[in-house]
C-alpha positions as CSV (number, residue, x, y, z in Angstrom):
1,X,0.0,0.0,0.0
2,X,2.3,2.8,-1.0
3,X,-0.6,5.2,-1.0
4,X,-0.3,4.5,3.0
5,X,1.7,7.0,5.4
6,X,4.0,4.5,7.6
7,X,5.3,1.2,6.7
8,X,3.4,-1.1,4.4
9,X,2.0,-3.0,7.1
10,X,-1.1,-4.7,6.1
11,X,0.0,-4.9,2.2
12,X,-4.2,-3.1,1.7
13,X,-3.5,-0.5,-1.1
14,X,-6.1,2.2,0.7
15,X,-5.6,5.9,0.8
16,X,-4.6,6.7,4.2
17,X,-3.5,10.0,6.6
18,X,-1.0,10.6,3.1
19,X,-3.8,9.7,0.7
């Protein structure tokens, strides 16, 4: 999930706190 702010942790490509 490099759409993720920290680490890829649960490999879910979601948009997170970074979008």
């Amino acid at each position: 999930n490099a759409h993720n702010f920290p680490l890829d942790l649960a490999a879910i490509d979601v948009p997170s706190i970074n979008g």
